[in-house]
SERO-4910 file (N, C-alpha, C, O; in steps of 0.05 Angstrom, whole numbers):
BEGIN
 pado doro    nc1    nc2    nc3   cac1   cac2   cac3    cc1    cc2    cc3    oc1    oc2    oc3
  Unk    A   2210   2069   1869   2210   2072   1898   2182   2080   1907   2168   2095   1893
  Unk    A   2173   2069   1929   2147   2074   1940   2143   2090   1962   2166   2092   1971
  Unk    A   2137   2096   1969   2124   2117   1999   2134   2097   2020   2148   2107   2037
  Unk    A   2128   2063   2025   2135   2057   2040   2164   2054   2039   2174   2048   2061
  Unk    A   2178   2056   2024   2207   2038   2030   2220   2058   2031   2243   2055   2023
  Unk    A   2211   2094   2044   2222   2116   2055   2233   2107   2078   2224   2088   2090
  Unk    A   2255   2124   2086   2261   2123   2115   2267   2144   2126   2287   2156   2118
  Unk    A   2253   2151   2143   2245   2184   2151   2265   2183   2182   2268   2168   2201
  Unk    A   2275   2202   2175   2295   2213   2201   2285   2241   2221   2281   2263   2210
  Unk    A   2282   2238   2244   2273   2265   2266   2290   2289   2244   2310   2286   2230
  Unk    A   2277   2308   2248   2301   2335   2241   2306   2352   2273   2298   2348   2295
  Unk    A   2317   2365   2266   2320   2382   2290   2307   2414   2289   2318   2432   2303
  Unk    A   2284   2418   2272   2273   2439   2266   2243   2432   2265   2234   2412   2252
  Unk    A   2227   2448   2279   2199   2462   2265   2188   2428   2271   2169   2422   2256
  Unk    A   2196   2406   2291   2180   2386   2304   2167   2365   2268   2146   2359   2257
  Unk    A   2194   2363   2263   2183   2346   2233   2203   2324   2231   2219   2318   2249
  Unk    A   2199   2310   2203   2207   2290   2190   2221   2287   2168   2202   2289   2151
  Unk    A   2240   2282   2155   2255   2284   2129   2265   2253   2122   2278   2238   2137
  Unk    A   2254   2248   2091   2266   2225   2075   2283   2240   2059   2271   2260   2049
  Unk    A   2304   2238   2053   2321   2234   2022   2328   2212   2005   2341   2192   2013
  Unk    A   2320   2217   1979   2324   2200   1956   2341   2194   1938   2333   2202   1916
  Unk    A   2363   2184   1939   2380   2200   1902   2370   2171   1890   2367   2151   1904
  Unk    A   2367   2175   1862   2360   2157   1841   2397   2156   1826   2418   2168   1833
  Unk    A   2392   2137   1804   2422   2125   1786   2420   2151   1782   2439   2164   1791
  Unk    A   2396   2169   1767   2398   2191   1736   2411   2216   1762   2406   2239   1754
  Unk    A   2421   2217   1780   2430   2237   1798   2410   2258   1810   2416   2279   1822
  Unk    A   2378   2245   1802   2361   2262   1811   2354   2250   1834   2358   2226   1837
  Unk    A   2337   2270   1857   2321   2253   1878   2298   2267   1889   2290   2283   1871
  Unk    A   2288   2268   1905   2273   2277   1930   2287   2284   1950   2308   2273   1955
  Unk    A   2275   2307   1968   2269   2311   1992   2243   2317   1999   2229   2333   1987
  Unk    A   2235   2297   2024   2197   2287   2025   2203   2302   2054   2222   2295   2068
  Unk    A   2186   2320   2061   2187   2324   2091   2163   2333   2101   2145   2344   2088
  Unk    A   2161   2330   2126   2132   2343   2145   2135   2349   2168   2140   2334   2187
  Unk    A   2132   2376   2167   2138   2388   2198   2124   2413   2198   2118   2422   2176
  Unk    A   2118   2424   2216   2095   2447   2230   2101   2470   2205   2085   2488   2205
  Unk    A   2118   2470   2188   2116   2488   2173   2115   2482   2140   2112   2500   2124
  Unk    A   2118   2456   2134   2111   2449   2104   2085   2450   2096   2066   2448   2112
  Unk    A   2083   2454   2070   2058   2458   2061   2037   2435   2069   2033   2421   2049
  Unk    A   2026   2429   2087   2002   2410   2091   2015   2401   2118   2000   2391   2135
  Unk    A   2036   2403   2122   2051   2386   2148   2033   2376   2167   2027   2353   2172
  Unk    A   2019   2409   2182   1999   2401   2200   1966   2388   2204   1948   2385   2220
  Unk    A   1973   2384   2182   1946   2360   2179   1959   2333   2160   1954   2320   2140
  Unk    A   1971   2334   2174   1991   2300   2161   1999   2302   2131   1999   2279   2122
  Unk    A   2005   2318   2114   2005   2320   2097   2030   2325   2085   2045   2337   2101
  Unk    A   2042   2318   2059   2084   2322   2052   2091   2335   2036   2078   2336   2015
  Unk    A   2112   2349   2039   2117   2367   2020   2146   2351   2009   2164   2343   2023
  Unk    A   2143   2348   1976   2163   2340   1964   2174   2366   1945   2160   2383   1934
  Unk    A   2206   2365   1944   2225   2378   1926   2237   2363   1915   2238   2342   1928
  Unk    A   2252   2361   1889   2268   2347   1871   2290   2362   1877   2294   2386   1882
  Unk    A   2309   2334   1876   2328   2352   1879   2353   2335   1857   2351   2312   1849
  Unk    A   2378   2356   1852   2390   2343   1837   2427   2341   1853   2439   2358   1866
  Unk    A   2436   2317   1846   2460   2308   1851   2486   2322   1834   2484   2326   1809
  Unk    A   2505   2329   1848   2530   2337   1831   2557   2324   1840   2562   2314   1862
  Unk    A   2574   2326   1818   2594   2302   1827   2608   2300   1848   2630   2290   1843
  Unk    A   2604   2307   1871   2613   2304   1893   2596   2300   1927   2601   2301   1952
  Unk    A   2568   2291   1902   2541   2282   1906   2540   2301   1932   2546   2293   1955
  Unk    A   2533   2323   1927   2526   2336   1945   2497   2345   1926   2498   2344   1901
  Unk    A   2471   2353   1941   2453   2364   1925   2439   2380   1939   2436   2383   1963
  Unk    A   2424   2396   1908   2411   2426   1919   2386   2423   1903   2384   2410   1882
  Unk    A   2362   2439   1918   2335   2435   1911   2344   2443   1874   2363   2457   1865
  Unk    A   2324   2429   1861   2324   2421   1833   2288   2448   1824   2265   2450   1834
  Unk    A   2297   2457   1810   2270   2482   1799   2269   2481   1767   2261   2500   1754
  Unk    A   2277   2455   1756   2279   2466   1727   2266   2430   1714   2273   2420   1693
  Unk    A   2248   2417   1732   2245   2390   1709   2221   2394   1698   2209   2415   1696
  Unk    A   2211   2363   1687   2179   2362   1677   2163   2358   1701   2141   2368   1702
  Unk    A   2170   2346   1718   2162   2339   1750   2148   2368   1752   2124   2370   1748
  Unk    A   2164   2391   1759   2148   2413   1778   2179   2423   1773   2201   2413   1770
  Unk    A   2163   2455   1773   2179   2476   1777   2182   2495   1812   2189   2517   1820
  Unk    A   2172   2473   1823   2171   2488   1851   2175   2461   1876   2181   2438   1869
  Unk    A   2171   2468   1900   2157   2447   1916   2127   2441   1912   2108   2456   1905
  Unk    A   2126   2411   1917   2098   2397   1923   2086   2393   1944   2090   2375   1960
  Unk    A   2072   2407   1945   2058   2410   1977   2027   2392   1982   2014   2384   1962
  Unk    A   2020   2389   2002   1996   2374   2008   1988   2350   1998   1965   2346   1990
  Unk    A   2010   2330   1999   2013   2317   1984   2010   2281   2005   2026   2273   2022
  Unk    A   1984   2268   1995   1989   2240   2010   2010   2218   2000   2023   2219   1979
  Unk    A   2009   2198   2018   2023   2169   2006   2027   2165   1979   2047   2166   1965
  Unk    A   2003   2161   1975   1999   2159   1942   2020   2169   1922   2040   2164   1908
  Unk    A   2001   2190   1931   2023   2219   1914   2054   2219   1907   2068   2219   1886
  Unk    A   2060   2218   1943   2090   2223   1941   2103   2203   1925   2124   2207   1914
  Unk    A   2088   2177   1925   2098   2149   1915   2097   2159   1881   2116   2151   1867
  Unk    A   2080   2172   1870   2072   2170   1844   2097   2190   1824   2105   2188   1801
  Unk    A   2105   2213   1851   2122   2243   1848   2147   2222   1842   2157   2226   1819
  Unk    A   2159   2200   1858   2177   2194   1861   2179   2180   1839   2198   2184   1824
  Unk    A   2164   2163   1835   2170   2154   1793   2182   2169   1782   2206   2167   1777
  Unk    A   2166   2188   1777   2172   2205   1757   2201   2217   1760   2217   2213   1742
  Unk    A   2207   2228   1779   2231   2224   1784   2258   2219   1776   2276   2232   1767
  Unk    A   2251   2182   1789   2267   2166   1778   2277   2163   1747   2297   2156   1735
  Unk    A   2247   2175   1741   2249   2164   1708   2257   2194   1693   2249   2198   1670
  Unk    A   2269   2211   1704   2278   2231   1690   2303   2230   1670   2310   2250   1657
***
């Protein structure tokens, strides 16, 4: 998955943006930017992993090879490159 073939939805908080991802392996993203993510206000995305459970509901993910935290300040590129990895967990 690439940065472009996100589809970002208004939120109703803090004047931002939110994509969500789930991949097959039940892992995904949440990519967002709004007045309070890390880089938000200078155009910039904050990505979390997140993981799926069988009733595919999901909760921020703190334990892969990806990152043990959120990804902050993060361009196109980036988020596209975060999201591989990801996938390929």
């Amino acid at each position: 998955m690439t940065f472009e073939e996100l589809e970002f939805k208004t939120t109703e908080f803090n004047n931002g943006i939110q994509a969500i991802v789930k991949f097959k392996n039940k892992y995904g993203a949440s990519i967002v930017k709004h007045d309070y993510s890390y880089g938000g206000k200078i155009g910039l995305y904050e990505l979390a992993v997140i993981k799926y459970d069988e009733n595919n509901n999901w909760d921020l993910c703190y334990d892969t090879p990806v990152t043990s935290d959120v990804l902050g300040y993060l361009n196109e590129a980036e988020v596209t490159t975060y999201l591989m990895q990801i996938e390929y967990l």
